[in-house]
N, C-alpha and C positions, 0 to 999 in steps of 0.2 A: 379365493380371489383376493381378498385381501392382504393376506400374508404376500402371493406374488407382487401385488401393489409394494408393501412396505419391502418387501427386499429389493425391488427393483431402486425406490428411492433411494436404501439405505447404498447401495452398490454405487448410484451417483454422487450421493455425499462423500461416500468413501474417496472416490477418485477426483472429486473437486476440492478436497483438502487435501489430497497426495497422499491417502492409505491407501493401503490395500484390502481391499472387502474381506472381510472376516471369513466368509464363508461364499463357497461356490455350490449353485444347486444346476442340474439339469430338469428341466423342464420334457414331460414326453405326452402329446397331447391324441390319445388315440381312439379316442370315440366318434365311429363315423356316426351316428346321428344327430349329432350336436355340431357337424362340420361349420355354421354359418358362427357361432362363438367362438369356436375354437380360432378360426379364421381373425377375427377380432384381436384376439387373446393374441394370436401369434403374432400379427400386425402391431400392438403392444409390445412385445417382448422384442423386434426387431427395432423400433425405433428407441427402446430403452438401449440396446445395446451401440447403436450407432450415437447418442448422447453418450455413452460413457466414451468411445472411444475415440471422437472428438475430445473431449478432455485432456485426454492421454498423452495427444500428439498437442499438447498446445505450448509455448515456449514456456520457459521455465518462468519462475516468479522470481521476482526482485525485494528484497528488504531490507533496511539500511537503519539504523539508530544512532546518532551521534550525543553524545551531554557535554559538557562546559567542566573541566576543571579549575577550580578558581576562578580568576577573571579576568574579562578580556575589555579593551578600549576603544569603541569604533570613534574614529578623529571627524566624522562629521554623514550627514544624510548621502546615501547611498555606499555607504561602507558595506560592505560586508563580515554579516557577525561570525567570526571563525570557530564554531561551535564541533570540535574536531576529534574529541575522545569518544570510538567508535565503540559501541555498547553490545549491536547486535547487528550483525550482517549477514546476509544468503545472498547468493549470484550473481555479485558485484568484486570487480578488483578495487581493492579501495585508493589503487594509485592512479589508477586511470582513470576512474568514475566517481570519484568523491577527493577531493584537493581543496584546499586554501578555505574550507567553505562552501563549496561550489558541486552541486551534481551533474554529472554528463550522463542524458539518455544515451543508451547503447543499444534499448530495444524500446521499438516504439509500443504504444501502447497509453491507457488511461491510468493513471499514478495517483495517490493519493499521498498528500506532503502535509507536514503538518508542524507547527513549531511553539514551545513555550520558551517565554523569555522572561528571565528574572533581572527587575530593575528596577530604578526610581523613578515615575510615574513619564514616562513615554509611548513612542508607539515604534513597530516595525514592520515590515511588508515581507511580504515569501512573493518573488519573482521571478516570473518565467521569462528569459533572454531579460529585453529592457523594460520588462511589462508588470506590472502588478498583479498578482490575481490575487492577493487576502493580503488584509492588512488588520495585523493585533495591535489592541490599546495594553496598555499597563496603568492601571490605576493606583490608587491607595491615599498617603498621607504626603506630602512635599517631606525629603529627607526618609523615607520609609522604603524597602524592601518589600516590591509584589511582584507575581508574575500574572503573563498574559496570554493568552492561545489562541492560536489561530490553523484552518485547516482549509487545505483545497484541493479540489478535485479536479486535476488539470489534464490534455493530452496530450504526449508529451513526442514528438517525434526524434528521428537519431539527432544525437548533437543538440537537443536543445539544454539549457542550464538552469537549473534550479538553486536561487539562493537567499539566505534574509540578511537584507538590508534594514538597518538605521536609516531613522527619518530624518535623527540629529546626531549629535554629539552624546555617547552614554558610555556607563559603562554594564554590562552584563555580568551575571556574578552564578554560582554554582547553582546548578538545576534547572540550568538552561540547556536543552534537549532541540534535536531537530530531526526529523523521521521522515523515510518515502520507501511507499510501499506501491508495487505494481501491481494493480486489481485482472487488467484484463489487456 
């Protein structure tokens, strides 16, 4: 019983990171006097399979990486930091859905955005349209090099934009990264 337990999990994980289960068993469950477990058991194994194959058919995943070469100058609060050297991408055209800065959802969905900014002691917002949802500080020394992070967990329907804005006047410098990853 247990072993069907962990393979059943192990075949959901498998399909919820986008493997393929290592291994396929059948199952043959033939003992009529135990019919009222088995029953169970089977009732088990049919809903194990209807979770995986929900899965299956579920829209694809989104991932996006952008970093900062060198450095960039936002001329004052609500700029947008053009954080544009694309690192790591899946299921995104990055001309359509990532420009200037800026994400366009193309599938709706809950998104996870997230952003490090390296600078001298400010702060910046990740915004959904004209909305704030997180806002990172940058701390450190007046005249010193830090960064600062921040993350959110947003719903993002078609057409909405994701971007980080300057509070103020700064300039952002290497190792500034910007990332959105669709959860679900």
């Amino acid at each position: 019983m247990f072993m069907l337990i962990f393979y059943g999990v192990l075949c959901f994980w498998c399909v919820a990171c986008g493997l393929r289960a290592p291994v396929y068993a059948e199952v043959k469950l033939s003992n009529k006097g135990n019919d009222d477990k088995h029953g169970d058991i089977r009732e088990s194994i049919a809903s194990m399979k209807s979770d995986i194959e929900s899965l299956k058919h579920r829209k694809k995943r989104v991932s996006m990486v952008a970093c900062l070469k060198g450095s960039f100058s936002a001329s004052g609060a609500g700029s947008v930091l053009q954080i544009l050297d694309i690192q790591t991408i899946y299921g995104i055209t990055p001309s359509s859905q990532y420009r200037n800065g800026i994400f366009t959802c193309k599938d709706r969905g809950l998104y996870m955005v997230f952003a490090t900014v390296t600078s001298i002691k400010t702060s910046f917002k990740i915004m959904r349209n004209k909305t704030s949802v997180s806002r990172g500080f940058i701390g450190g020394y007046s005249g010193h090099w830090s960064s600062g992070s921040s993350i959110a967990f947003v719903q993002l329907d078609e057409k909405d934009q994701i971007s980080i804005q300057a509070d103020k006047q700064m300039t952002i410098g290497d190792r500034s990264c910007f990332g959105v990853i669709k959860i679900d």
